[in-house]
C-alpha positions as CSV (number, residue, x, y, z in Angstrom):
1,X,65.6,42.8,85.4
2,X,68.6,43.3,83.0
3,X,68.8,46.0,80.4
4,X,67.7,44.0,77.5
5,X,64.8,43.0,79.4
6,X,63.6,46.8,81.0
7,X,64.6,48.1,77.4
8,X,61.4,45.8,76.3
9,X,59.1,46.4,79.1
10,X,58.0,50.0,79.4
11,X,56.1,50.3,82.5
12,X,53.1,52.7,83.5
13,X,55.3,55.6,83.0
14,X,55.7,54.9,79.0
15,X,59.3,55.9,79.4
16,X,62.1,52.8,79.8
17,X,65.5,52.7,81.6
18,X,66.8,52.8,78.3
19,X,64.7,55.7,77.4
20,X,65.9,57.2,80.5
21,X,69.4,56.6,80.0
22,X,69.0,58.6,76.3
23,X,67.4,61.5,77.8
24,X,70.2,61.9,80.9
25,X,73.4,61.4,78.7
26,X,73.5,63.7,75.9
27,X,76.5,63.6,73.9
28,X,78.0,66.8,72.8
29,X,76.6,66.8,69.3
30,X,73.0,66.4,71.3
31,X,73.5,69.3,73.7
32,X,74.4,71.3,70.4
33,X,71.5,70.4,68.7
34,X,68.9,71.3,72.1
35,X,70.8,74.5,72.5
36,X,70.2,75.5,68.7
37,X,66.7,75.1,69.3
38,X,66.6,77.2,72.8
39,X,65.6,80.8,72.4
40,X,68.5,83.6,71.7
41,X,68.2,85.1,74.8
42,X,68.5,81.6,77.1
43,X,72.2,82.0,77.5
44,X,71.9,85.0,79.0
45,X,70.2,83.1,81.9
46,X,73.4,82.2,83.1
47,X,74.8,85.3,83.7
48,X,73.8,86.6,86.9
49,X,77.2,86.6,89.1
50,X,77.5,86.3,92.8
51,X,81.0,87.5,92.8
52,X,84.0,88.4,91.0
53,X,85.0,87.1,88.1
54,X,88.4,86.0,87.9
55,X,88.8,83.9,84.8
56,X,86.3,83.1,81.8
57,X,86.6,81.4,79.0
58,X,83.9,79.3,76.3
59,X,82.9,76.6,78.4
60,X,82.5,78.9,81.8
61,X,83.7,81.2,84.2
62,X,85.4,81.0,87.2
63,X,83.6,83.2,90.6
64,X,85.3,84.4,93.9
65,X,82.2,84.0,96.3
66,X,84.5,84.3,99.2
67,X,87.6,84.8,100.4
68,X,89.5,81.4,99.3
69,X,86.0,79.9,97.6
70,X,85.5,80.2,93.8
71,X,83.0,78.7,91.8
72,X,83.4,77.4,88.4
73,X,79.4,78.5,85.8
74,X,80.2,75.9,83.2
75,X,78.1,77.3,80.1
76,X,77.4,74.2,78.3
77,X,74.8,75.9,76.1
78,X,78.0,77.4,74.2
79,X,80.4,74.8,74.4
80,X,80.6,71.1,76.5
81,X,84.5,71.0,77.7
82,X,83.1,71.5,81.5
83,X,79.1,71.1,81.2
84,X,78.4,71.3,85.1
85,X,79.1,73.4,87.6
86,X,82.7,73.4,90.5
87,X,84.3,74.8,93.1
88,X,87.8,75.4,94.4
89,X,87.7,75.5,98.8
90,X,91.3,76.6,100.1
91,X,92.4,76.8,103.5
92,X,96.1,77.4,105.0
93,X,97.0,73.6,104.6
94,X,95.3,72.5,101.5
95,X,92.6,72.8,98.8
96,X,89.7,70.8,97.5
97,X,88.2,71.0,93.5
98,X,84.8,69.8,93.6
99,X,83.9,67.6,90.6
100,X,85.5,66.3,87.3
101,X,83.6,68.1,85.0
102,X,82.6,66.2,81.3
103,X,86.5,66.1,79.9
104,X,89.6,65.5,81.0
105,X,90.5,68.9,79.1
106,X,88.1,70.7,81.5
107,X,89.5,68.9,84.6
108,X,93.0,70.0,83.5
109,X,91.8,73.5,82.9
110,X,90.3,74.0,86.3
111,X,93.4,72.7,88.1
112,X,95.6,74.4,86.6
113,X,93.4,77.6,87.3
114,X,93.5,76.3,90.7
115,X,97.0,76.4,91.1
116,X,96.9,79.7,89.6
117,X,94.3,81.0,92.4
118,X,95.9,79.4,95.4
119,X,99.4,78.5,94.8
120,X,98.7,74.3,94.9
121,X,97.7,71.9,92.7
122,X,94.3,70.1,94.3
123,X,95.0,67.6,97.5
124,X,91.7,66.4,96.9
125,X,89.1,66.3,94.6
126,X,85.2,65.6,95.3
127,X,82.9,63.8,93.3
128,X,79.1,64.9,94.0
129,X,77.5,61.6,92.1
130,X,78.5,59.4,89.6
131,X,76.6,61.0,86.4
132,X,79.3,61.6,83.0
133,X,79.3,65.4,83.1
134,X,80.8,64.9,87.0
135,X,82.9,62.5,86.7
136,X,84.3,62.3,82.7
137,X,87.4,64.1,83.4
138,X,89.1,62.3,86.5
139,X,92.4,61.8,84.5
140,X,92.4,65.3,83.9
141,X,93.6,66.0,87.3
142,X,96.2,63.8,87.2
143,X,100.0,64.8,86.6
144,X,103.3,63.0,87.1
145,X,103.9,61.7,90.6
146,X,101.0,64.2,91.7
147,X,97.7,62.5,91.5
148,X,95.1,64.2,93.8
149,X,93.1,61.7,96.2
150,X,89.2,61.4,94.9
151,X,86.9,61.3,98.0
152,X,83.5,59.9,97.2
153,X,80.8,57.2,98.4
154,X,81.0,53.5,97.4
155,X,78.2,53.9,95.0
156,X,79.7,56.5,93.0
157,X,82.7,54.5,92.6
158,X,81.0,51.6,92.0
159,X,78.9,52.7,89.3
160,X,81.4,55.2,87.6
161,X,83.7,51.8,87.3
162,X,80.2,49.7,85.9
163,X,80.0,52.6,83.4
164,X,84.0,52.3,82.5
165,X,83.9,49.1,82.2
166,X,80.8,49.1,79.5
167,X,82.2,51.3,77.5
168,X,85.8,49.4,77.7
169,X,87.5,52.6,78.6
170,X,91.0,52.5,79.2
171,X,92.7,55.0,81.0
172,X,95.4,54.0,83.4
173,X,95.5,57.2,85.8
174,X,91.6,57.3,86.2
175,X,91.1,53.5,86.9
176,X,94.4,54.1,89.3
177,X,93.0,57.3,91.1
178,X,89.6,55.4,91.7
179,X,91.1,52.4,93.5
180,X,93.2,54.8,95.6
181,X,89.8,57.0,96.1
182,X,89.2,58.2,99.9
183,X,85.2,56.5,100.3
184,X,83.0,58.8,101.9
185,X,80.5,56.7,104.4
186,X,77.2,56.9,102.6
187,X,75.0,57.2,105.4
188,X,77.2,59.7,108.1
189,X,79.0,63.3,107.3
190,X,82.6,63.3,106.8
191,X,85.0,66.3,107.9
192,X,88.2,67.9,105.7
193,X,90.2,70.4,107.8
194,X,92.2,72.3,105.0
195,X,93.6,74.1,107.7
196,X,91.7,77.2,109.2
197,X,88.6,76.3,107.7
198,X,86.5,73.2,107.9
199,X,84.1,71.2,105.2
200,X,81.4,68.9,105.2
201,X,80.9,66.2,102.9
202,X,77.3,65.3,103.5
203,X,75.5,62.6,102.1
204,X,72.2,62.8,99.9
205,X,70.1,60.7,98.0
206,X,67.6,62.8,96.3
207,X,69.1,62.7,92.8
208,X,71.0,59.8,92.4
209,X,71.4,57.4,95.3
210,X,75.0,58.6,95.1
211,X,74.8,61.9,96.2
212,X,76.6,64.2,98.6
213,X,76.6,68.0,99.1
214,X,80.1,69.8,100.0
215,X,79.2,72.3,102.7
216,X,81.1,75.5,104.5
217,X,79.5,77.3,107.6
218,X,81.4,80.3,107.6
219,X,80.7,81.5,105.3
220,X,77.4,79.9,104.7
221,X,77.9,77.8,101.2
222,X,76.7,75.0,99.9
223,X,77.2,73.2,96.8
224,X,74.9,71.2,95.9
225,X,75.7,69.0,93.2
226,X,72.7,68.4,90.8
227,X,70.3,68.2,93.8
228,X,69.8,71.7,92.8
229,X,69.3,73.5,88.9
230,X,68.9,76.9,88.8
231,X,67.2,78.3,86.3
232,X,67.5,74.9,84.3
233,X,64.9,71.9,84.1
234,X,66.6,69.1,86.3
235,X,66.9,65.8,85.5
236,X,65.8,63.1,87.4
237,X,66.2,60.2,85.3
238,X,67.4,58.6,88.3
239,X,66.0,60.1,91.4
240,X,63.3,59.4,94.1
241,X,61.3,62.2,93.6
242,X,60.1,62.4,97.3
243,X,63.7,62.4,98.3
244,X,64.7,65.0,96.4
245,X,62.2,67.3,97.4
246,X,63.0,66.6,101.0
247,X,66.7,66.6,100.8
248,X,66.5,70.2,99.0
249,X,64.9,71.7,101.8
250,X,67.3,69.8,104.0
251,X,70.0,72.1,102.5
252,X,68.3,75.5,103.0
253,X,69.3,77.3,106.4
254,X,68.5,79.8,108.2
255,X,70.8,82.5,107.0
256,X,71.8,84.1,104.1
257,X,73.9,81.2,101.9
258,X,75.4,80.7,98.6
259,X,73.8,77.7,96.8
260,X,76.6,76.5,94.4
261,X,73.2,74.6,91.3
262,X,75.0,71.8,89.4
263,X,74.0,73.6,86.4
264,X,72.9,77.2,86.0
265,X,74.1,80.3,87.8
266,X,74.7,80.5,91.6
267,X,71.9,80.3,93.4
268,X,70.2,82.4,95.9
269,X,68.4,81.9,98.8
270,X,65.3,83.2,97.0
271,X,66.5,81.1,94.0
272,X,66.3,78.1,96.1
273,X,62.6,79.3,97.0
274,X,61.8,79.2,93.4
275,X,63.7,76.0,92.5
276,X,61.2,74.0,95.6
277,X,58.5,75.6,94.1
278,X,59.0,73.9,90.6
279,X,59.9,71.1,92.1
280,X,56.2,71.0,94.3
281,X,54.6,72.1,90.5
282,X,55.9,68.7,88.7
283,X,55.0,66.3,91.8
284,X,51.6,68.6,91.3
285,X,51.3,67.6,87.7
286,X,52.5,64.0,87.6
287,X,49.8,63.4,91.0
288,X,47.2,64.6,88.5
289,X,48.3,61.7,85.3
290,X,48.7,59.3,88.2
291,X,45.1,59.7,89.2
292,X,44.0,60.5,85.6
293,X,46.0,57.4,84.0
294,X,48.2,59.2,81.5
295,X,51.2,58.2,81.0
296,X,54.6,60.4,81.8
297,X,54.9,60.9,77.4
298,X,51.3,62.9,77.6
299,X,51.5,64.5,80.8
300,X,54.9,65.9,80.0
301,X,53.8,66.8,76.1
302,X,51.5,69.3,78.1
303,X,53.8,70.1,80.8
304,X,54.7,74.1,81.3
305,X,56.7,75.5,84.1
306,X,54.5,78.0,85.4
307,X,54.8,81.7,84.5
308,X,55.2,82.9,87.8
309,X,58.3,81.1,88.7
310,X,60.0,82.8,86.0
311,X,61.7,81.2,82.7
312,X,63.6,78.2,82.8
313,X,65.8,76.8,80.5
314,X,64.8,73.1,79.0
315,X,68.0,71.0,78.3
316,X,66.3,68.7,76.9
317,X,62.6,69.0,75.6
318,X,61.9,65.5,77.2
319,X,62.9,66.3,80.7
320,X,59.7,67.2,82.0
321,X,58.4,63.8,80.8
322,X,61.5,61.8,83.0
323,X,60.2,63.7,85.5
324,X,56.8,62.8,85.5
325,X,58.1,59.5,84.7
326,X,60.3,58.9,87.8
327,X,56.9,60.4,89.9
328,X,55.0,58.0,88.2
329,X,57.1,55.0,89.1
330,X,57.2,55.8,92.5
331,X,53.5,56.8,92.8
332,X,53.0,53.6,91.4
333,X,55.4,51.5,94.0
């Protein structure tokens, strides 16, 4: 079915792709307008650190979580240069950034903060999924005759150049550094030695069908990408609700780890706990409209997260209606 066509035929759910595409891809103005309605107190959700803070500015701060592993908190609730969350992975040979963030101003910003933290410009830069606030600021990265390699999957390239190409963007060094990209295989685990310290690019599906997670053993980190929110409503315009639910608990292990949320603070394992058990309280809810016959729009009118899971923050008020939305579609085959 083509856009103009699922943009006239809502389904079961109430909510259409184009509907969808509305609620996932705020502009900047948008998130401005949601965060003015959010209570005073919500950005101080984001403050919880896991480690030292070594650089901070408007649109986020940058954590030490381990020794040559930092962690970019975007706070997009202040201002949208970054809007999700990053990471910086170093070893004796050469360093990985992990995502592109919303701008190519934020995407400069973190490499040049990156050079400033471990003495290179990124050899590599890894792309979680193909949603705007991931993968906006590929260019920024760029510099002459310096262009770091972009590993990820065929899907995210694919659909980050569908989106490019809708929107007639022009912009030689992005369009260059995703031909030259390094495709990770969408189905098996690809390796990085940076030289005394080894990482994982593992691939997911539970949020987009796009995903991978970026993983370190020792120490135990993982960051997830948007597979995990902390402390923030996820999206799931365009995930398979099952699958996210079981490739969330395919990232928890059994030791203490570091669970790098696409948006919201680090995440702990307890954190994680919490964030499954919100996730179990929406496929609760959207069950119940399935059997009951209300649509995703009434079900997540009356949708609250519930008390004893602590507050979360809503991104956008229609988020828990996606949700229910994206249950209800696959409930419903």
């Amino acid at each position: 079915m083509s856009e103009a066509e699922s943009s006239k035929a809502p389904g079961r759910s109430g909510l259409t792709r184009r509907e969808f595409l509305r609620a996932s891809t705020a502009s900047s103005a948008t998130i401005g307008l949601v965060a003015s309605a959010l209570p005073a107190h919500a950005a101080s959700l984001f403050e919880a650190t896991h480690g030292d803070t070594v650089s901070r500015e408007p649109w986020g701060r940058i954590e030490e979580v381990a020794d040559g592993v930092w962690v970019l908190v975007s706070t997009p609730l202040e201002d949208q240069t970054t809007v999700c969350n990053g990471g910086i992975i170093r070893g004796s040979d050469a360093v990985i950034a992990i995502e592109s963030f919303a701008t190519p101003t934020g995407a400069s910003w973190f490499a040049e903060r990156t050079r400033a933290l471990t003495g290179r410009w990124p050899d590599a830069v890894v792309l979680t999924h193909f949603h705007g606030d991931h993968t906006g600021g590929i260019d920024g990265y760029a510099r002459k005759n310096d262009e770091p390699r972009l590993r990820l999957t065929a899907v995210t390239r694919e659909l980050v150049l569908d989106g490019d190409a809708r929107r007639k963007l022009v912009a030689p060094p992005r369009g260059r550094m995703l031909d030259a990209a390094e495709l990770v295989d969408g189905a098996t685990a690809a390796t990085i030695d940076l030289g005394g310290r080894t990482v994982r690019i593992v691939p997911r599906e539970g949020h987009t069908r796009s995903d991978v997670t970026v993983e370190i053993d020792d120490p135990s980190i993982v960051f997830c990408g948007d597979l995990v929110w902390n402390r923030m409503f996820p999206n799931y315009v365009d995930s398979i609700p099952s699958l996210l639910g079981r490739d969330v608990r395919a990232l928890m292990r059994d030791r203490k780890t570091t669970y790098v949320s696409g948006h919201g603070p680090v995440a702990s394992d307890d954190d994680l706990r919490q964030y499954l058990a919100l996730l179990d309280d929406v496929e609760r809810v959207a069950r119940e409209a399935h059997e009951n016959g209300e649509t995703a729009e009434q079900a997540g009118k009356r949708y609250q997260v519930p008390t004893s899971l602590g507050e979360w923050i809503m991104f956008n008020p229609r988020y828990p209606a996606v949700a229910i939305s994206s249950w209800l579609r696959e409930l419903s085959g």
